[in-house]
C-alpha positions as CSV (number, residue, x, y, z in Angstrom):
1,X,-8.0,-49.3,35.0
2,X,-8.2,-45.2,34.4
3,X,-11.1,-44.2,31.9
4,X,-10.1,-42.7,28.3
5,X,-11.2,-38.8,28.6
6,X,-12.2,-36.9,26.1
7,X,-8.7,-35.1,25.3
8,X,-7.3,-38.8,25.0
9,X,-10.2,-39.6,22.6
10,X,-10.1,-36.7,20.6
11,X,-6.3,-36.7,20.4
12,X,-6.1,-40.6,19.4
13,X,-8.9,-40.5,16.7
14,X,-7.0,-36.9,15.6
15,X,-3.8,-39.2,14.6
16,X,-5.8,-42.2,13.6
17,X,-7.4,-39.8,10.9
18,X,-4.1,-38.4,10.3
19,X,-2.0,-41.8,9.8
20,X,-5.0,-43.0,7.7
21,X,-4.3,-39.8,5.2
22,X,-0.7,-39.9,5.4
23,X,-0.5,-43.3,4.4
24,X,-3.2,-43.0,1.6
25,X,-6.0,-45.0,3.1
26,X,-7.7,-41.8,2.6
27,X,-6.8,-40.6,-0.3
28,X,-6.9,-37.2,-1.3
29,X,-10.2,-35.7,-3.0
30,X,-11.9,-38.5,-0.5
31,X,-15.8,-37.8,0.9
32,X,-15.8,-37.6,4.2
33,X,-18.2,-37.2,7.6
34,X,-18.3,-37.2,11.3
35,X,-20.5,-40.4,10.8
36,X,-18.6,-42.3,8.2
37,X,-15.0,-41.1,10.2
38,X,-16.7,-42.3,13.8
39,X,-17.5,-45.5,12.6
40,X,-14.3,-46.1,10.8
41,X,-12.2,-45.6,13.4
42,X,-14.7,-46.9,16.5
43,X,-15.5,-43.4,18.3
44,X,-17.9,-41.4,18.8
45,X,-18.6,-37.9,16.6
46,X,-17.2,-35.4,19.7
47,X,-13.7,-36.9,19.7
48,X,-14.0,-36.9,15.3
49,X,-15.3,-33.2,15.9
50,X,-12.1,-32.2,17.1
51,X,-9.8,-34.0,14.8
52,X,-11.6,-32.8,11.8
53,X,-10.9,-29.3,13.3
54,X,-7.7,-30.0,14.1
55,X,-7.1,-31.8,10.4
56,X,-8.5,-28.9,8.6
57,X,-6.8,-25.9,10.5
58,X,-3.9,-28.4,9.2
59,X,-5.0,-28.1,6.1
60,X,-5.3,-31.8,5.3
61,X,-9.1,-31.7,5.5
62,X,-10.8,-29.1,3.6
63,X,-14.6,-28.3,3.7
64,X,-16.3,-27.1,0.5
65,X,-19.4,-25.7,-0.4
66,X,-21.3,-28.1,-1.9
67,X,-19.3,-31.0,-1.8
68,X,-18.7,-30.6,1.9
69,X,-15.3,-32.4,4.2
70,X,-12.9,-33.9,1.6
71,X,-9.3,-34.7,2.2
72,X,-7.4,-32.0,0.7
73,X,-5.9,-32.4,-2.9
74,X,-3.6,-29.3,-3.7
75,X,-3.6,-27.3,-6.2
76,X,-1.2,-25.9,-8.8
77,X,-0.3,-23.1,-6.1
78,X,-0.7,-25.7,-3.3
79,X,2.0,-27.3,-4.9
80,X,4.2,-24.8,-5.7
81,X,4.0,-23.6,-1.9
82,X,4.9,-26.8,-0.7
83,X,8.0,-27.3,-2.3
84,X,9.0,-23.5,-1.6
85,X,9.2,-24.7,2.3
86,X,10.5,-28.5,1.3
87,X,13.4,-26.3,0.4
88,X,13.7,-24.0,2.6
89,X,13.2,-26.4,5.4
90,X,15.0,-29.1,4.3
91,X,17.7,-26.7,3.4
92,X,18.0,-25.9,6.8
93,X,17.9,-29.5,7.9
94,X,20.8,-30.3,6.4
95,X,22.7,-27.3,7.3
96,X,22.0,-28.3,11.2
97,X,22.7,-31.9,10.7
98,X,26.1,-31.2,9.2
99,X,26.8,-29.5,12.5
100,X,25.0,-31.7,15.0
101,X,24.4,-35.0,13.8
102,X,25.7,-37.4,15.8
103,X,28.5,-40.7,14.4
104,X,25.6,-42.7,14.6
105,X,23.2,-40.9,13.1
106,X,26.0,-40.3,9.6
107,X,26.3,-44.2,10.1
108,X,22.2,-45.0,9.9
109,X,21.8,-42.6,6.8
110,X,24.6,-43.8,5.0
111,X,23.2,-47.7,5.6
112,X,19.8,-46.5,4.4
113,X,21.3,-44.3,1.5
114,X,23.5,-48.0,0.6
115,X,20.2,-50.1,0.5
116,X,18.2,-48.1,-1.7
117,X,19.1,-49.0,-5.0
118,X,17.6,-52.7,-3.9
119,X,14.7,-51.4,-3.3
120,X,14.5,-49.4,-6.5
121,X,12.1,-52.3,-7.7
122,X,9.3,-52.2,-4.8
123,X,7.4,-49.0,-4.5
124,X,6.3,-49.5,-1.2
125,X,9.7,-50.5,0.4
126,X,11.1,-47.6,-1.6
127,X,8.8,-45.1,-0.2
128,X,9.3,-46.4,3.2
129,X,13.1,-46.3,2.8
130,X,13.0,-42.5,1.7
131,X,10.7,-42.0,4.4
132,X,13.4,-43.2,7.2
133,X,16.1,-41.3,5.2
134,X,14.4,-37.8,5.4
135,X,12.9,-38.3,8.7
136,X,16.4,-39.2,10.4
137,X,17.9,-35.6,8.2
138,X,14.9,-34.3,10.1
139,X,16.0,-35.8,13.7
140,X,19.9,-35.3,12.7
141,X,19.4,-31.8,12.8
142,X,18.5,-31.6,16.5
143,X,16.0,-28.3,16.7
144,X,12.4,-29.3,17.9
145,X,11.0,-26.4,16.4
146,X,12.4,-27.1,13.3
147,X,11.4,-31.1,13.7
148,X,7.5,-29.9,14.3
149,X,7.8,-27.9,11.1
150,X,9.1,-30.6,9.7
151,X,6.9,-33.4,10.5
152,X,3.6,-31.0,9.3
153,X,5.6,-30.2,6.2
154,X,6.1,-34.3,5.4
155,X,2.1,-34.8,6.5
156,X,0.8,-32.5,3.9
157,X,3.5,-33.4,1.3
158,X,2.1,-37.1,2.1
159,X,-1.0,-35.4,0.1
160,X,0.9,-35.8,-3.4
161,X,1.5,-39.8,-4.0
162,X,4.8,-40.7,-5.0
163,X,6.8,-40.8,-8.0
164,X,9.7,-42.5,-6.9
165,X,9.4,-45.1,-9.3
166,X,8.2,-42.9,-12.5
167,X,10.6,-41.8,-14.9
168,X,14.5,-42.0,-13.2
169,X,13.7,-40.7,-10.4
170,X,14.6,-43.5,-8.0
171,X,17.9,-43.3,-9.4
172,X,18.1,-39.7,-9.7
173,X,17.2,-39.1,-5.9
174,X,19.1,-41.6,-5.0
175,X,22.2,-39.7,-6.1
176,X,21.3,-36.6,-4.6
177,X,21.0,-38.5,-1.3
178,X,24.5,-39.5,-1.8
179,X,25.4,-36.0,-2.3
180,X,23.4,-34.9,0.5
181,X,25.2,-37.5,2.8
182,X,28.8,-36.5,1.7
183,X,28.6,-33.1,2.8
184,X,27.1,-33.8,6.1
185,X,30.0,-36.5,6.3
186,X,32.5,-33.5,5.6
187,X,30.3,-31.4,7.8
188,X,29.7,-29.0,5.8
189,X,26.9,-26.8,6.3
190,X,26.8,-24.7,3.7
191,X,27.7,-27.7,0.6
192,X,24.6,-30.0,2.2
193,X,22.1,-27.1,3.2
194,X,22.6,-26.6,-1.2
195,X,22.7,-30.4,-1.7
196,X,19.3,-30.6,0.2
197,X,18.0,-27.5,-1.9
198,X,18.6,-28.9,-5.0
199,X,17.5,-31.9,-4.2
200,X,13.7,-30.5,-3.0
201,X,14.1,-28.6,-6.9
202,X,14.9,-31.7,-8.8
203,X,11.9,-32.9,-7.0
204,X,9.8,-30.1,-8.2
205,X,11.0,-30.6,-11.6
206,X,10.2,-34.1,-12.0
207,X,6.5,-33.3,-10.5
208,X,5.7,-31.0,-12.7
209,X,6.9,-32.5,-15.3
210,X,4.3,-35.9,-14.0
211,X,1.7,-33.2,-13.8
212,X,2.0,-31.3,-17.3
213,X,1.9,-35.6,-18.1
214,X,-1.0,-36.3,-17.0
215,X,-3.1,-33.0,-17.8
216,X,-3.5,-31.6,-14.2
217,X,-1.7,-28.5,-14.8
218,X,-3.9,-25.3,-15.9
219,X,-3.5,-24.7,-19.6
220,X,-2.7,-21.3,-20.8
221,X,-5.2,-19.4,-22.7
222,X,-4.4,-18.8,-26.4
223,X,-3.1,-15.5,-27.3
224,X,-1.8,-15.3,-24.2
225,X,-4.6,-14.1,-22.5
Protein backbone atom coordinates (compact mmCIF):
# COMPACT_ATOMS: atom_id res chain seq x y z
CA UNK A 1 0.00 0.00 0.00
CA UNK A 2 1.83 3.51 -1.30
CA UNK A 3 2.92 5.80 1.81
CA UNK A 4 1.10 9.35 2.32
CA UNK A 5 3.95 12.06 1.34
CA UNK A 6 4.22 15.07 2.64
CA UNK A 7 2.26 17.11 -0.30
CA UNK A 8 -0.67 14.55 0.39
CA UNK A 9 -0.42 15.44 4.15
CA UNK A 10 -0.07 18.85 3.95
CA UNK A 11 -2.82 19.16 1.28
CA UNK A 12 -5.41 16.89 3.29
CA UNK A 13 -4.90 18.62 6.79
CA UNK A 14 -4.95 22.10 4.41
CA UNK A 15 -8.90 21.16 3.55
CA UNK A 16 -9.57 19.43 6.80
CA UNK A 17 -8.74 23.01 8.42
CA UNK A 18 -10.60 24.57 5.75
CA UNK A 19 -13.98 22.32 5.93
CA UNK A 20 -13.64 22.67 9.71
CA UNK A 21 -13.88 26.78 9.14
CA UNK A 22 -16.25 26.69 6.52
CA UNK A 23 -18.66 24.80 8.39
CA UNK A 24 -18.21 26.71 11.62
CA UNK A 25 -16.48 24.15 13.76
CA UNK A 26 -13.97 26.86 13.90
CA UNK A 27 -15.57 29.70 14.26
CA UNK A 28 -14.32 32.93 13.49
CA UNK A 29 -12.28 35.00 16.12
CA UNK A 30 -11.18 31.24 17.26
CA UNK A 31 -7.44 30.66 19.05
CA UNK A 32 -5.57 28.67 17.29
CA UNK A 33 -1.90 26.68 17.01
CA UNK A 34 0.22 24.28 15.11
CA UNK A 35 -0.22 22.05 18.34
CA UNK A 36 -3.78 22.39 19.10
CA UNK A 37 -4.61 22.13 14.92
CA UNK A 38 -2.05 18.79 14.75
CA UNK A 39 -3.76 17.11 17.30
CA UNK A 40 -7.21 18.03 16.19
CA UNK A 41 -6.99 16.74 13.07
CA UNK A 42 -4.24 13.60 13.79
CA UNK A 43 -1.01 15.10 11.99
CA UNK A 44 1.87 16.23 12.59
CA UNK A 45 2.88 20.24 12.80
CA UNK A 46 4.83 20.17 9.06
CA UNK A 47 1.70 19.20 7.13
CA UNK A 48 -0.44 21.99 9.66
CA UNK A 49 2.59 24.37 8.77
CA UNK A 50 1.58 24.51 5.38
CA UNK A 51 -2.12 24.72 5.73
CA UNK A 52 -1.89 27.51 8.12
CA UNK A 53 0.21 29.18 5.33
CA UNK A 54 -1.92 28.29 2.77
CA UNK A 55 -5.21 29.37 5.06
CA UNK A 56 -3.77 32.72 5.90
CA UNK A 57 -2.39 33.81 2.37
CA UNK A 58 -6.38 32.86 1.97
CA UNK A 59 -7.08 34.99 4.32
CA UNK A 60 -9.23 32.76 6.50
CA UNK A 61 -6.49 32.58 9.15
CA UNK A 62 -4.98 35.64 10.34
CA UNK A 63 -2.01 36.08 12.68
CA UNK A 64 -1.98 39.00 15.11
CA UNK A 65 0.35 40.52 17.28
CA UNK A 66 -0.34 39.60 20.57
CA UNK A 67 -3.16 37.47 20.23
CA UNK A 68 -1.35 35.33 17.66
CA UNK A 69 -3.27 32.60 14.73
CA UNK A 70 -7.06 33.29 14.98
CA UNK A 71 -9.57 32.36 12.36
CA UNK A 72 -10.34 35.51 10.59
CA UNK A 73 -13.50 37.59 11.55
CA UNK A 74 -13.97 40.53 9.04
CA UNK A 75 -14.33 43.72 9.54
CA UNK A 76 -16.64 46.50 8.56
CA UNK A 77 -14.38 46.93 5.29
CA UNK A 78 -13.94 43.20 5.15
CA UNK A 79 -17.39 43.06 4.68
CA UNK A 80 -18.09 45.61 2.46
CA UNK A 81 -15.30 44.04 0.11
CA UNK A 82 -16.87 40.78 0.11
CA UNK A 83 -20.10 41.59 -1.05
CA UNK A 84 -18.52 44.08 -3.76
CA UNK A 85 -17.16 40.65 -5.51
CA UNK A 86 -20.46 38.50 -4.32
CA UNK A 87 -21.82 40.81 -6.91
CA UNK A 88 -19.69 41.17 -9.26
CA UNK A 89 -18.98 37.50 -9.42
CA UNK A 90 -22.21 36.26 -8.99
CA UNK A 91 -23.31 38.74 -11.46
CA UNK A 92 -21.27 37.14 -13.90
CA UNK A 93 -22.36 33.72 -12.86
CA UNK A 94 -25.57 34.15 -13.82
CA UNK A 95 -24.80 35.94 -16.98
CA UNK A 96 -22.75 32.64 -18.13
CA UNK A 97 -25.35 30.19 -16.87
CA UNK A 98 -28.08 31.86 -18.84
CA UNK A 99 -25.96 31.07 -21.85
CA UNK A 100 -24.44 27.68 -20.95
CA UNK A 101 -26.36 25.90 -18.42
CA UNK A 102 -27.38 22.89 -19.47
CA UNK A 103 -31.62 21.41 -19.37
CA UNK A 104 -30.61 19.61 -16.52
CA UNK A 105 -28.86 21.93 -14.72
CA UNK A 106 -32.33 24.70 -15.19
CA UNK A 107 -34.19 21.39 -13.98
CA UNK A 108 -31.95 20.83 -10.54
CA UNK A 109 -32.11 24.68 -9.58
CA UNK A 110 -35.62 25.03 -10.24
CA UNK A 111 -36.27 21.62 -7.81
CA UNK A 112 -33.98 23.15 -5.26
CA UNK A 113 -35.48 26.80 -5.71
CA UNK A 114 -39.33 24.61 -5.26
CA UNK A 115 -38.19 22.99 -1.93
CA UNK A 116 -37.01 25.91 -0.11
CA UNK A 117 -39.85 27.30 1.36
CA UNK A 118 -40.07 23.72 3.41
CA UNK A 119 -37.15 24.25 4.75
CA UNK A 120 -37.77 27.84 5.73
CA UNK A 121 -38.22 26.33 9.34
CA UNK A 122 -34.68 24.40 9.78
CA UNK A 123 -31.67 26.56 9.69
CA UNK A 124 -29.32 24.00 8.91
CA UNK A 125 -31.29 22.36 6.00
CA UNK A 126 -31.93 25.92 4.80
CA UNK A 127 -28.36 26.74 4.68
CA UNK A 128 -27.51 23.60 3.09
CA UNK A 129 -30.20 24.05 0.46
CA UNK A 130 -28.89 27.68 -0.45
CA UNK A 131 -25.56 26.22 -0.46
CA UNK A 132 -26.57 23.58 -3.38
CA UNK A 133 -28.50 26.45 -5.12
CA UNK A 134 -25.52 28.85 -5.48
CA UNK A 135 -22.94 26.34 -5.94
CA UNK A 136 -24.86 24.65 -9.06
CA UNK A 137 -25.26 28.86 -10.44
CA UNK A 138 -21.51 28.51 -9.84
CA UNK A 139 -21.11 25.11 -11.90
CA UNK A 140 -24.05 26.24 -14.42
CA UNK A 141 -21.91 28.87 -15.61
CA UNK A 142 -19.18 26.55 -17.00
CA UNK A 143 -15.72 28.79 -16.63
CA UNK A 144 -13.16 27.14 -14.21
CA UNK A 145 -11.64 30.25 -13.63
CA UNK A 146 -14.55 31.73 -12.74
CA UNK A 147 -15.63 28.46 -10.49
CA UNK A 148 -12.10 28.82 -8.42
CA UNK A 149 -13.02 32.48 -7.81
CA UNK A 150 -15.96 31.35 -6.93
CA UNK A 151 -15.45 28.62 -4.58
CA UNK A 152 -12.67 31.07 -2.51
CA UNK A 153 -15.26 33.82 -2.63
CA UNK A 154 -18.11 31.26 -0.84
CA UNK A 155 -15.08 29.95 1.72
CA UNK A 156 -14.47 33.36 3.09
CA UNK A 157 -18.08 34.45 2.84
CA UNK A 158 -18.56 31.10 4.99
CA UNK A 159 -16.72 33.56 7.71
CA UNK A 160 -20.06 35.66 8.29
CA UNK A 161 -22.83 33.04 9.87
CA UNK A 162 -26.07 33.09 8.37
CA UNK A 163 -29.05 35.02 8.52
CA UNK A 164 -31.30 33.11 6.49
CA UNK A 165 -33.66 32.71 9.08
CA UNK A 166 -33.53 36.42 10.82
CA UNK A 167 -35.89 38.92 9.89
CA UNK A 168 -37.71 37.85 6.19
CA UNK A 169 -34.94 36.92 4.72
CA UNK A 170 -35.71 33.32 3.97
CA UNK A 171 -38.61 34.49 2.21
CA UNK A 172 -37.07 37.41 0.63
CA UNK A 173 -34.11 35.41 -0.92
CA UNK A 174 -36.19 32.91 -1.76
CA UNK A 175 -37.93 35.25 -4.18
CA UNK A 176 -35.00 36.62 -5.70
CA UNK A 177 -33.87 32.99 -6.41
CA UNK A 178 -37.04 32.68 -8.34
CA UNK A 179 -36.22 35.67 -10.16
CA UNK A 180 -32.83 34.67 -10.68
CA UNK A 181 -34.07 31.26 -12.14
CA UNK A 182 -36.66 32.84 -14.55
CA UNK A 183 -34.24 34.72 -16.47
CA UNK A 184 -31.74 31.92 -16.78
CA UNK A 185 -34.92 29.93 -17.90
CA UNK A 186 -35.52 32.73 -20.64
CA UNK A 187 -31.76 32.73 -21.06
CA UNK A 188 -31.29 35.95 -20.63
CA UNK A 189 -28.03 37.11 -19.66
CA UNK A 190 -28.38 40.39 -19.15
CA UNK A 191 -32.09 40.15 -16.93
CA UNK A 192 -30.26 37.23 -14.49
CA UNK A 193 -26.54 38.77 -14.43
CA UNK A 194 -29.05 42.03 -12.66
CA UNK A 195 -31.25 39.46 -10.90
CA UNK A 196 -28.00 37.93 -9.29
CA UNK A 197 -26.75 41.55 -8.50
CA UNK A 198 -29.50 42.57 -6.80
CA UNK A 199 -29.81 39.73 -5.14
CA UNK A 200 -25.89 39.89 -3.55
CA UNK A 201 -27.34 43.86 -2.49
CA UNK A 202 -30.47 42.80 -0.77
CA UNK A 203 -28.04 40.53 0.95
CA UNK A 204 -25.92 43.42 1.91
CA UNK A 205 -28.73 45.24 3.09
CA UNK A 206 -30.22 42.89 5.36
CA UNK A 207 -26.46 42.33 6.88
CA UNK A 208 -25.98 45.53 7.73
CA UNK A 209 -28.91 46.13 8.88
CA UNK A 210 -28.17 42.56 11.53
CA UNK A 211 -24.98 44.34 12.14
CA UNK A 212 -26.12 48.11 13.04
CA UNK A 213 -28.63 45.42 15.32
CA UNK A 214 -26.37 44.02 17.10
CA UNK A 215 -23.76 46.92 17.75
CA UNK A 216 -20.84 45.68 15.49
CA UNK A 217 -20.86 48.44 13.19
CA UNK A 218 -18.32 51.50 14.09
CA UNK A 219 -20.33 54.38 15.49
CA UNK A 220 -19.80 57.76 14.09
CA UNK A 221 -18.17 60.35 16.18
CA UNK A 222 -20.43 63.28 17.25
CA UNK A 223 -20.17 66.41 15.46
CA UNK A 224 -19.26 64.58 12.74
CA UNK A 225 -15.87 64.30 13.45
Amino acid sequence: MPRETGRDLGQEAYGRIRAAIRDGTLPPGLRLTETDLAARFGVSRTPVRGAIARLEAEGLLTHAPRRGLTVTRPDHAGVMELYVMREILEGAAARLAAQHATEAELAAMAGIVADEPAAFADPACLAEVNQRLHGLLYLAAHNRYLLRSLEQLSATMALLPSLLTRGGRAAAAHAEHRAILAALERRDGEAAEAAARAHARSALRHRLAWLLSTGDLPQATPGGR
